[in-house]
Biotite code that builds the C-alpha atoms (Angstrom):
import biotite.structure as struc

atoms = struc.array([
    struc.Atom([14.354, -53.636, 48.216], chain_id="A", res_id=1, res_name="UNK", atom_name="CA", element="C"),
    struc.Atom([13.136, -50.178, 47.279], chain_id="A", res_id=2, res_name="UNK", atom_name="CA", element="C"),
    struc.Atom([8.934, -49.686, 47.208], chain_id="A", res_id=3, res_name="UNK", atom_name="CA", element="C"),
    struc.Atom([7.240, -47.225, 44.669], chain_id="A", res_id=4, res_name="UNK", atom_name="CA", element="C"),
    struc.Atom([5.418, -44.408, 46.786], chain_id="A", res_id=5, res_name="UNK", atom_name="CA", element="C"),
    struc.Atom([3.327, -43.791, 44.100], chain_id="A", res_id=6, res_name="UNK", atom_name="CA", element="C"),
    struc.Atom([1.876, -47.983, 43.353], chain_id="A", res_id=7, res_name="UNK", atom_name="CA", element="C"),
    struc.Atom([3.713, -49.760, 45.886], chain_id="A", res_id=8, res_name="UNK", atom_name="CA", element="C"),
    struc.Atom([5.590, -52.382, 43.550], chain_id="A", res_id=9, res_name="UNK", atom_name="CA", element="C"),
    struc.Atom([9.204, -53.523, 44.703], chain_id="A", res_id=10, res_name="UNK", atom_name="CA", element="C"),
    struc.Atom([12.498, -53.224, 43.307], chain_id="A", res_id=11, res_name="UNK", atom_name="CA", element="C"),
    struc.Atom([15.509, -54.416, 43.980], chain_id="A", res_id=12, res_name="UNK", atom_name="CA", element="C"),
    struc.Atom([16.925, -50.731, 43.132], chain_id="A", res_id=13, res_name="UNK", atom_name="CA", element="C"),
    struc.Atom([16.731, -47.879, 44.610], chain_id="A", res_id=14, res_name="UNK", atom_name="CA", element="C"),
    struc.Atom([14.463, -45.348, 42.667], chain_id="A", res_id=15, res_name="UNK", atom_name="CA", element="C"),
    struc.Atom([13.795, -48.287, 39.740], chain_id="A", res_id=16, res_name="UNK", atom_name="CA", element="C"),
    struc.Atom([12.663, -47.039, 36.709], chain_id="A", res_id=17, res_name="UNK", atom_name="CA", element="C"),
    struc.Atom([9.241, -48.083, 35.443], chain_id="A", res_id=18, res_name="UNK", atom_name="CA", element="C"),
    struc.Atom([5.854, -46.933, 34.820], chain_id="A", res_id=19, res_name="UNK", atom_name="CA", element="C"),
    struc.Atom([3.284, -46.565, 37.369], chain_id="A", res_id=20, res_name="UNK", atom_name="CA", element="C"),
    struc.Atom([0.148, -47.317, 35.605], chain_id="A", res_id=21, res_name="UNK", atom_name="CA", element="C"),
    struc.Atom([-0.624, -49.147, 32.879], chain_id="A", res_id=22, res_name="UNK", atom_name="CA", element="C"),
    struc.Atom([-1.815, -47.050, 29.849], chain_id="A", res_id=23, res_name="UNK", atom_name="CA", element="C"),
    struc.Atom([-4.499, -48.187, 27.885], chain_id="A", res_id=24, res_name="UNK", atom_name="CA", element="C"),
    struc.Atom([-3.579, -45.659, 24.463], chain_id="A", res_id=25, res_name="UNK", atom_name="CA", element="C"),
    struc.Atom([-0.567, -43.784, 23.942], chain_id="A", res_id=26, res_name="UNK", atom_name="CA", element="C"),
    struc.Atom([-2.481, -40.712, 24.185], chain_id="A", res_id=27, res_name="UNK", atom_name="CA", element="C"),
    struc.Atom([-2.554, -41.930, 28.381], chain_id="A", res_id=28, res_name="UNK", atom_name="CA", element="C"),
    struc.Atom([0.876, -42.944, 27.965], chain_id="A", res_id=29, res_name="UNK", atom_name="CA", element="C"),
    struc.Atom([2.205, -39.680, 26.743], chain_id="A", res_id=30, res_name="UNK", atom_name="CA", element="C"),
    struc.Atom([-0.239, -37.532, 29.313], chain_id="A", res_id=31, res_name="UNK", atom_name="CA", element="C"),
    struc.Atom([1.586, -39.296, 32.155], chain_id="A", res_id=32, res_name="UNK", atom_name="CA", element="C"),
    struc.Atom([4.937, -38.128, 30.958], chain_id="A", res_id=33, res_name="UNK", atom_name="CA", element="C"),
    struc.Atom([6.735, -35.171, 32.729], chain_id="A", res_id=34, res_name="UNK", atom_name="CA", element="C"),
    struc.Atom([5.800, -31.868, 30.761], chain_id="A", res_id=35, res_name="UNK", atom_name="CA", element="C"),
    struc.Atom([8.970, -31.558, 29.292], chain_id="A", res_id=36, res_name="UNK", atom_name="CA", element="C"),
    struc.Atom([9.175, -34.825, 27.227], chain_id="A", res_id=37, res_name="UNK", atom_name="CA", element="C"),
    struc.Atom([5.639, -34.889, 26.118], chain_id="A", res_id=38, res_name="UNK", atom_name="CA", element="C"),
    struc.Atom([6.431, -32.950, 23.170], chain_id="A", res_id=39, res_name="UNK", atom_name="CA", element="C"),
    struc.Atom([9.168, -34.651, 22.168], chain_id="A", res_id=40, res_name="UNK", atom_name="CA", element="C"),
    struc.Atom([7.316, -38.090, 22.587], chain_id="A", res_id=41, res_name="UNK", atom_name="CA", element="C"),
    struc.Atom([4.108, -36.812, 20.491], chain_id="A", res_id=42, res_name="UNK", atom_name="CA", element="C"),
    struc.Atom([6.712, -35.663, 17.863], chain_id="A", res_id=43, res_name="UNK", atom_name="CA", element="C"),
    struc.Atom([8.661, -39.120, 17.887], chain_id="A", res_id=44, res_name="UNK", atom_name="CA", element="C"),
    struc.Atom([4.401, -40.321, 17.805], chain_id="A", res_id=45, res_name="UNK", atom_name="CA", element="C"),
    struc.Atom([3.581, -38.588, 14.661], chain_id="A", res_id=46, res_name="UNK", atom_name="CA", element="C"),
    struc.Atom([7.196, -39.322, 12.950], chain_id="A", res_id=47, res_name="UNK", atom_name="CA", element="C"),
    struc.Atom([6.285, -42.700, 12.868], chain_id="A", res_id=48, res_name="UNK", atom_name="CA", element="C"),
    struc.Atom([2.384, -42.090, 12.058], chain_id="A", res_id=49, res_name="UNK", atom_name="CA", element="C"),
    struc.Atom([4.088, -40.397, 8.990], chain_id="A", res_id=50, res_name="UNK", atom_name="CA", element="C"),
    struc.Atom([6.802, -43.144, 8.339], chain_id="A", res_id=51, res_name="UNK", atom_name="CA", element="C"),
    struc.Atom([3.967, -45.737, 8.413], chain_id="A", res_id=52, res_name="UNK", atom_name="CA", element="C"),
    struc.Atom([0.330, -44.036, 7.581], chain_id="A", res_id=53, res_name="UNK", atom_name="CA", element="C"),
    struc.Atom([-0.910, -48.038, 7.107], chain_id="A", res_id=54, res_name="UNK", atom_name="CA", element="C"),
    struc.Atom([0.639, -48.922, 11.354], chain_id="A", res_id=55, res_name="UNK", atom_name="CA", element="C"),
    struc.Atom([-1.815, -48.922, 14.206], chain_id="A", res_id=56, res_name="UNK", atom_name="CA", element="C"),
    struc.Atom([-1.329, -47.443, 17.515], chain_id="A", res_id=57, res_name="UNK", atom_name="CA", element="C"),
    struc.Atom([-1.370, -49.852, 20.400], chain_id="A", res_id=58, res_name="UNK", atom_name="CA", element="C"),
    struc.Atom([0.043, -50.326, 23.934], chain_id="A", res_id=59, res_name="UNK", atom_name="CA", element="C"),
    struc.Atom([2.638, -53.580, 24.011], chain_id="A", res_id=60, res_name="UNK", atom_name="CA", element="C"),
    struc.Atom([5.036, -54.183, 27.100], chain_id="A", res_id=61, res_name="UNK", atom_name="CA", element="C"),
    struc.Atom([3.383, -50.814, 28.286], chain_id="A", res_id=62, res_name="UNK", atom_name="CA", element="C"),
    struc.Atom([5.028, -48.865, 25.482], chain_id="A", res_id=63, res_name="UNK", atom_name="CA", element="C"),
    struc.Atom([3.711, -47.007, 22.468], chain_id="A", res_id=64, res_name="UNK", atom_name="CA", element="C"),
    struc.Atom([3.599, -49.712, 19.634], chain_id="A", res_id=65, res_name="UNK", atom_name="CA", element="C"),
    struc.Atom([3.113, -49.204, 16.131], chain_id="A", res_id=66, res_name="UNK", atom_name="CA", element="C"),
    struc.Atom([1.588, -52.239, 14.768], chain_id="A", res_id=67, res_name="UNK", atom_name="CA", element="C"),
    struc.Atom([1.521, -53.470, 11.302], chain_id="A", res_id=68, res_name="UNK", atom_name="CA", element="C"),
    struc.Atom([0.795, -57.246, 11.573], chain_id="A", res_id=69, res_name="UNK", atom_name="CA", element="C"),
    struc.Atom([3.587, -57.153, 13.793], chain_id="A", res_id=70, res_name="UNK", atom_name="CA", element="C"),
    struc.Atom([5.244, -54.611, 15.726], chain_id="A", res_id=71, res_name="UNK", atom_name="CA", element="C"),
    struc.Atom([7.324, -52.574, 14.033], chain_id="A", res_id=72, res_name="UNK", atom_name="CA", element="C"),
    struc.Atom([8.286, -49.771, 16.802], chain_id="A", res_id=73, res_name="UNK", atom_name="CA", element="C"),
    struc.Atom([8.232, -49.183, 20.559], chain_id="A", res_id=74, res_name="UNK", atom_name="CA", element="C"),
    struc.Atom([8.967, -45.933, 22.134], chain_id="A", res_id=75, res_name="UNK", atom_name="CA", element="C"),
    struc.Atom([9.189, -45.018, 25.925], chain_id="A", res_id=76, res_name="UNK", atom_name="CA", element="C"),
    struc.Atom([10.429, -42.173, 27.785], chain_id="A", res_id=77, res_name="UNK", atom_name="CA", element="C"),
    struc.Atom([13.003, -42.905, 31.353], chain_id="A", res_id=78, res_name="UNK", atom_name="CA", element="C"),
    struc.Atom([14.754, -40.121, 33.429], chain_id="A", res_id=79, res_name="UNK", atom_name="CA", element="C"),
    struc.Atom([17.273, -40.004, 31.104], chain_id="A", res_id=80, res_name="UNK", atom_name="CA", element="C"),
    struc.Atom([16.640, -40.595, 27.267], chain_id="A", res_id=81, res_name="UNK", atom_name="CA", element="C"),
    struc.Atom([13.924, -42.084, 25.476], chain_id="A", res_id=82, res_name="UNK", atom_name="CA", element="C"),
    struc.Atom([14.184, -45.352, 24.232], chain_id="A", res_id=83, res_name="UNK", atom_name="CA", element="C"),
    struc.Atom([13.074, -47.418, 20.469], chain_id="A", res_id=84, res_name="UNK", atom_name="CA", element="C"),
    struc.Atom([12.738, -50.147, 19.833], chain_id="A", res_id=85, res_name="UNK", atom_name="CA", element="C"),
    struc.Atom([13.172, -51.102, 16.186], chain_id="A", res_id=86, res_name="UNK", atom_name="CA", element="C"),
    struc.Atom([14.286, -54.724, 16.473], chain_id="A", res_id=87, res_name="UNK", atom_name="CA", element="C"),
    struc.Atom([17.927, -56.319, 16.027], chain_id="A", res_id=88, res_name="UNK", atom_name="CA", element="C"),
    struc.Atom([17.911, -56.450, 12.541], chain_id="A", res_id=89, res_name="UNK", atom_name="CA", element="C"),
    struc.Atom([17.437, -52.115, 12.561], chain_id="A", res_id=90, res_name="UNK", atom_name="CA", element="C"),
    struc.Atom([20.211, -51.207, 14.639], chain_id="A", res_id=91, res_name="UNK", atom_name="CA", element="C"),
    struc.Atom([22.312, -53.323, 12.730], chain_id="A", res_id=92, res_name="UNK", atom_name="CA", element="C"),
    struc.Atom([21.302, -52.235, 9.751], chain_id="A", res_id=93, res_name="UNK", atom_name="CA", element="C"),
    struc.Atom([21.440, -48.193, 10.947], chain_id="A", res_id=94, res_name="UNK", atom_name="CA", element="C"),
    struc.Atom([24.786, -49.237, 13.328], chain_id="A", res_id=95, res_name="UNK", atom_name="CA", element="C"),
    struc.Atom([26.923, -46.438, 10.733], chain_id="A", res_id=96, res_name="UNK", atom_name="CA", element="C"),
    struc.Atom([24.409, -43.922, 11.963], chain_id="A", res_id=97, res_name="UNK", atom_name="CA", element="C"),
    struc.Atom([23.651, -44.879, 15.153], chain_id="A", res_id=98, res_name="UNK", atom_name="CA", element="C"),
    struc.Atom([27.416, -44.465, 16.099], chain_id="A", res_id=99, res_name="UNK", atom_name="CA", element="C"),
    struc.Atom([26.705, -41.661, 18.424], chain_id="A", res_id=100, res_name="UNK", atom_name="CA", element="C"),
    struc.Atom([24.225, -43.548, 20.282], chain_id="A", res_id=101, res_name="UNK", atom_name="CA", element="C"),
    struc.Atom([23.834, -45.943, 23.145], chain_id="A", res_id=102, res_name="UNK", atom_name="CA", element="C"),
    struc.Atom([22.424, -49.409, 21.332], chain_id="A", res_id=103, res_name="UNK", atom_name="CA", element="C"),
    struc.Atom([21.937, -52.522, 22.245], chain_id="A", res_id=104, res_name="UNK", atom_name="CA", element="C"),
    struc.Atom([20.459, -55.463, 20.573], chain_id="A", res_id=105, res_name="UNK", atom_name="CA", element="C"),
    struc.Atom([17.322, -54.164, 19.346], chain_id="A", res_id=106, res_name="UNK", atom_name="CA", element="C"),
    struc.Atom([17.524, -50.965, 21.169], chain_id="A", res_id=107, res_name="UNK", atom_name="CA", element="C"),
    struc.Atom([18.443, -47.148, 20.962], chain_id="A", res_id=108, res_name="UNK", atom_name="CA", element="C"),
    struc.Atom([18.492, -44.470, 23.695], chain_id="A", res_id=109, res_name="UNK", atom_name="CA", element="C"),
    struc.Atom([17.986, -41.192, 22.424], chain_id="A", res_id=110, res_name="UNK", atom_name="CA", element="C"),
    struc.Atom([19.591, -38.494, 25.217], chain_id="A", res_id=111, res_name="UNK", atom_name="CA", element="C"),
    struc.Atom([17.301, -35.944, 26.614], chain_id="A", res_id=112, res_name="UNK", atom_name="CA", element="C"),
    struc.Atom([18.878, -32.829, 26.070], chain_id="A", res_id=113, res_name="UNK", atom_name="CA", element="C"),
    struc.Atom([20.198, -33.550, 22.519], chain_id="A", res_id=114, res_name="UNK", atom_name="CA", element="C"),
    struc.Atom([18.453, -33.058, 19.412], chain_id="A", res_id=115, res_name="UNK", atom_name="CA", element="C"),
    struc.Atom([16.114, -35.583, 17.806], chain_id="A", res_id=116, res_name="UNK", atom_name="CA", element="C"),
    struc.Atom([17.259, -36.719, 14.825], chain_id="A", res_id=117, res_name="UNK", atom_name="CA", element="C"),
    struc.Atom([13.619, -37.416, 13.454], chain_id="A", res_id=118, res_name="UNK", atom_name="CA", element="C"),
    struc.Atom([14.812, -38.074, 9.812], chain_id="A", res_id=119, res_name="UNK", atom_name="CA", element="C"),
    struc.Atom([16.875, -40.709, 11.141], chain_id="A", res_id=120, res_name="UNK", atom_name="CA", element="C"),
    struc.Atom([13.953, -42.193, 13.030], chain_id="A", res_id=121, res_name="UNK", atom_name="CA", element="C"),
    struc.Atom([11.571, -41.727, 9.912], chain_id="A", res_id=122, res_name="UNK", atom_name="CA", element="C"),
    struc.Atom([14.197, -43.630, 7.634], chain_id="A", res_id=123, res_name="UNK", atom_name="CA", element="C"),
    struc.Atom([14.445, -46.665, 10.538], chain_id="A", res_id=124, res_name="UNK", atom_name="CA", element="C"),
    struc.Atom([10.149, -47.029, 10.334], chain_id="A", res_id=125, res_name="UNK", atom_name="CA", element="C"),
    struc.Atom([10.354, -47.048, 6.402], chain_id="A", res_id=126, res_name="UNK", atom_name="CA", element="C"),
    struc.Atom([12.667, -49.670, 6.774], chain_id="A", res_id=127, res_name="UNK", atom_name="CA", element="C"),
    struc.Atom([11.155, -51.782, 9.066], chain_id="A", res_id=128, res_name="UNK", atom_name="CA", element="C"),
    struc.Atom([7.644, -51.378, 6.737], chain_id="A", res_id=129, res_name="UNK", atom_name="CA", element="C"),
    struc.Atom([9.567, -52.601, 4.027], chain_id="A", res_id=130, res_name="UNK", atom_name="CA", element="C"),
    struc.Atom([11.422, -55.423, 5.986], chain_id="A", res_id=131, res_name="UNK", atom_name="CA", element="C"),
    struc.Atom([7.920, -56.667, 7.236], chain_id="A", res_id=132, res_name="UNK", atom_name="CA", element="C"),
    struc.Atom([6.804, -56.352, 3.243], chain_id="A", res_id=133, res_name="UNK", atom_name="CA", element="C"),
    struc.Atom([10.149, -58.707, 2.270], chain_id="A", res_id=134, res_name="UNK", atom_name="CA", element="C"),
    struc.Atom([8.797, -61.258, 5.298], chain_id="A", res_id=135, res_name="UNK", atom_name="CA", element="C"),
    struc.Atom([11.958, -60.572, 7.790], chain_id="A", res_id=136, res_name="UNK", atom_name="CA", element="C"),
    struc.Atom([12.932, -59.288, 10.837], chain_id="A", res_id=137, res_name="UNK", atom_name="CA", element="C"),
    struc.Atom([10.690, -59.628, 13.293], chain_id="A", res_id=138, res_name="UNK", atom_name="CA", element="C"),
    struc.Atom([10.529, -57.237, 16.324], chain_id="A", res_id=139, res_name="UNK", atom_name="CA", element="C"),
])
């Protein structure tokens, strides 16, 4: 078992990723960040704010949530990449695009290092506006 210095919750790996605190806004959620992926979180933050003007901002799972009667988006940043969270139905839907990615169901990791690409993020929100419009797919 490995024990967080910093809040003191166990893991059964060594140097587990998680978040320490639990953010009450994403503004918190972004400020706890390291400096050099707040940027690039705020701009993944105000891609979707674009994508979906009519979304609120929450905290869900402690992630940054865009919420429009359901969720339609998570976002959080590990050592790594930063991961979304569109749903199933999404990265099916985007799998042609996604093919340079790490998916799973539901879930895409976005390397740090490598270019965003934000108009492939914008066109994923749209989408998931307009499935939650039809009635399907559900986050």
């Amino acid at each position: 078992m490995w024990k967080c210095p910093k809040c003191g919750r166990e893991f059964k790996n060594t140097e587990q990723d998680h978040f320490c605190v639990k953010p009450n806004s994403i503004d918190e959620y972004i400020a706890a960040q390291p400096e050099d992926v707040r940027p690039l979180l705020q701009s993944i933050r105000e891609t979707i704010r674009a994508a979906a003007p009519e979304a609120t901002e929450k905290i869900s799972w402690q992630m940054p949530t865009f919420w429009q009667g359901e969720n339609l988006i998570h976002f959080a940043a590990f050592k790594k990449h930063i991961g979304l969270y569109p749903g199933g139905e999404a990265t099916s839907e985007f799998a042609g695009r996604l093919a340079g990615y790490k998916t799973s169901k539901g879930t895409i990791q976005l390397p740090l290092g490598k270019p965003i690409d934000y108009e492939l993020i914008t066109d994923i929100v749209r989408w998931r506006v307009n499935q939650k419009a039809k009635g399907s797919d559900t986050l």
